[in-house]
C-alpha positions in Angstrom: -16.8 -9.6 7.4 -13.0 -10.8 7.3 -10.8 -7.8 5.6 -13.2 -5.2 5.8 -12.2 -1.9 7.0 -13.0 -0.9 10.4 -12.6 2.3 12.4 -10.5 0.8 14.9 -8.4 -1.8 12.8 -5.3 -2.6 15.2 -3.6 0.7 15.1 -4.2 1.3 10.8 -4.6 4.7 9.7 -6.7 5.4 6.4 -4.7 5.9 3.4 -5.7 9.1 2.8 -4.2 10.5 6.1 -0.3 9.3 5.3 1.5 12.1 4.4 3.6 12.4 1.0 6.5 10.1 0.9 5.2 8.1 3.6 5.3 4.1 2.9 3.2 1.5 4.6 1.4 -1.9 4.5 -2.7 -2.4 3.5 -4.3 -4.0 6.4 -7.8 -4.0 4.9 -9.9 -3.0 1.9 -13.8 -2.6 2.8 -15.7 -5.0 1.0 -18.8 -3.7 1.3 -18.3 -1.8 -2.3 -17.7 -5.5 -3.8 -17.0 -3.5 -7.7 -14.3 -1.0 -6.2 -12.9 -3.6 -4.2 -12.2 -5.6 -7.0 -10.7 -2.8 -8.9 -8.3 -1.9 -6.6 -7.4 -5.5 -6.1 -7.0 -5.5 -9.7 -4.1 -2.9 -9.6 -2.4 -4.6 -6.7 -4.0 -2.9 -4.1 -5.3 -5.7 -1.2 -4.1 -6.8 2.3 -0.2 -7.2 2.2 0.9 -4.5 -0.3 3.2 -2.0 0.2 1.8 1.6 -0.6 4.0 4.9 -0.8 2.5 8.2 -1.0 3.4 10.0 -3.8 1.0 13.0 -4.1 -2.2 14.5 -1.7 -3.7 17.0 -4.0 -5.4 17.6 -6.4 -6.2 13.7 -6.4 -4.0 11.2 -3.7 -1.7 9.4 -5.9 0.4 6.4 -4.4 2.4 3.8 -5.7 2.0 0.2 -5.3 5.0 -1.8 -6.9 4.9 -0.7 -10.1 2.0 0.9 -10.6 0.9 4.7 -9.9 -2.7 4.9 -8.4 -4.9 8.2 -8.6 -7.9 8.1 -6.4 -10.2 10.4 -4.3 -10.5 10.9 -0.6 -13.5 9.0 0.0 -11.9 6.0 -1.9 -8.5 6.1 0.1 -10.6 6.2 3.3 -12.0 2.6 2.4 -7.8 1.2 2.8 -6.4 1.0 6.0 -2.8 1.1 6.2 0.2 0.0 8.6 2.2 2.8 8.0 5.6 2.6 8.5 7.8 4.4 11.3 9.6 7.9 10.5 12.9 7.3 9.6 12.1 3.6 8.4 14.2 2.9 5.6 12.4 3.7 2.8 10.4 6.4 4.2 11.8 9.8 5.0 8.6 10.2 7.7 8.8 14.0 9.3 12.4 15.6 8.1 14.3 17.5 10.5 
């Protein structure tokens, strides 16, 4: 099924593994939960947007534009992400 996530998605890690203050791109959103898909559509999350970690624990919380997302691990796992490079503008990656 077009968009849906898949273990081995080009190179995409899950959303849950980026690390805080690490930015990427979605790749996919599984589809085979059609009602949390569409949530998370709803608040901007779908192929193309541009997530930033903001937060692991107690609940992953990331930004997307605007908006500040809480969500559980298994949830995150269902997005698969671009992540950008350490040391991308934008996204402080590993600090030395």
């Amino acid at each position: 099924m077009r968009g849906q996530h898949r273990h081995g998605h080009g190179g995409g890690r899950r959303l849950h593994q980026l690390q805080v203050g690490q930015e990427g791109q979605v790749l996919a959103v599984d589809r085979t939960r059609p009602g949390r898909y569409q949530r998370l559509a709803a608040y901007g999350l779908f192929p193309g947007a541009r997530v930033r970690v903001e937060q692991r624990f107690p609940v992953l919380v990331v930004e997307v534009g605007h908006t500040h997302l809480a969500m559980e691990p298994e949830v995150a796992a269902d997005v698969t992400v671009e992540a950008d490079a350490p040391g991308a503008a934008g996204n402080p990656g590993t600090r030395t």
